[in-house]
C-alpha angles and dihedrals in degrees: 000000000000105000071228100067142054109275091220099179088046083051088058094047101031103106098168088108096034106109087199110048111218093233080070109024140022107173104329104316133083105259093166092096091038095078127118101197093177100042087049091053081056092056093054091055099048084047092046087048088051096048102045088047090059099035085051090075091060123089142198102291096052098053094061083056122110114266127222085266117089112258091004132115124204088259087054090061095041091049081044100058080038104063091027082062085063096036098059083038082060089049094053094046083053093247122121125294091230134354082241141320091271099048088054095048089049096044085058093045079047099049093030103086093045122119126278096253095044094044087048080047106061090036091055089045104036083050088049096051083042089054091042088053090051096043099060115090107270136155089263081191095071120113111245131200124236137158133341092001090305116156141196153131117304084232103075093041088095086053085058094054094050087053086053097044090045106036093045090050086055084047092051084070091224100137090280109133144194081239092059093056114116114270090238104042082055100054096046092044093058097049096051088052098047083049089051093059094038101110093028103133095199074066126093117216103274139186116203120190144166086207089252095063136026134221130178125205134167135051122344147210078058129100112257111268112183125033115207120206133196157099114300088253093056099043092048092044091054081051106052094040091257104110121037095219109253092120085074148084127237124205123169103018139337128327101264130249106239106213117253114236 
């Protein structure tokens, strides 16, 4: 993303500032042998699939279009899913990320104005060599590297791909909407993220809830201060930067401000 704007999927996956690291804790419970690497590679297809179908109906001209994400075209965010599908293949092959932050940031100004079919293309090809890497026998239990000195079990590194696939094509402003995410890719994305915030201590203890499930954030060791309700989309979108909240009720307080990383 723009060094101007917020990185909102780095801000999902970002766990510097996290006090209970999601390979060990996810609200409170242990998630780490809960992962399904291969049905999640799975995921990633059917949503690739998803993305390059609609895509497919742009055209030049709307590529070179701004996204929903602050100093980014359309093309930004496809050469974007593009060069992110080799750089978690690299971090499966236990090689960096990225050569450096600058390098990935040039490599997207450098993909972005390219034409609709080349830029479908390297989506749809990048995606196939990710889903070769993950399909060939490997200890899915092994600690990777990513970025800014991030780690975390190979096995969740699918999961990250299918937040990136769902939540840019969100981001492309196609018609594409937080309501139309999968049911399940939702609920698991806001609990990692309320997960990712438990600890924070600029959070006040916080309960979130569609009125059919529940999810705490914030500090602990502190009685819950603030109840946030809402539909799953809006929930997810406040948590991902995405919404500004306004689609849901408060009860006890403010709606908190989540820290920018």
């Amino acid at each position: 993303m723009p060094d101007a704007a917020p990185d909102h999927i780095a801000r999902t996956f970002d766990l510097r500032h996290c006090f209970t690291t999601f390979t060990q804790r996810c609200g409170g419970a242990n998630v780490s042998s809960m992962i399904d690497h291969a049905h999640d590679l799975a995921s990633v297809r059917d949503a690739t699939e998803r993305l390059l179908t609609a895509a497919a109906k742009l055209d030049n001209a709307s590529v070179a279009e701004p996204s929903r994400l602050p100093g980014w075209t359309r093309g930004h965010v496809l050469a974007h899913l593009a060069r992110n599908a080799d750089a978690l293949m690299n971090v499966l092959e236990g090689r960096p990320m990225y050569v450096s932050g600058e390098a990935r940031d040039a490599d997207i100004a450098r993909d972005a104005p390219r034409p609709l079919d080349i830029h479908l293309a390297d989506v749809r090809d990048s995606a196939a060599r990710l889903q070769a890497t993950g399909a060939v026998p490997a200890d899915w239990s092994r600690i990777v590297q990513l970025r800014n000195g991030v780690t975390d079990s190979a096995s969740t590194v699918p999961f990250r791909r299918w937040t990136e696939v769902e939540l840019h094509h969100v981001d492309l402003g196609i018609g594409y909407e937080l309501e139309d995410l999968p049911e399940e890719f939702t609920e698991r994305e806001i609990e990692f993220l309320a997960g990712r915030f438990t600890g924070h201590p600029d959070v006040p203890p916080t309960r979130l809830t569609d009125d059919t499930r529940t999810w705490t954030t914030g500090r602990v060791a502190e009685p819950i201060v603030v109840t946030l309700t809402g539909s799953p989309a809006d929930l997810l979108g406040w948590l991902t930067g995405r919404r500004d909240g306004a689609g849901l009720r408060v009860e006890g307080g403010q709606l908190p401000e989540l820290p920018p990383l």
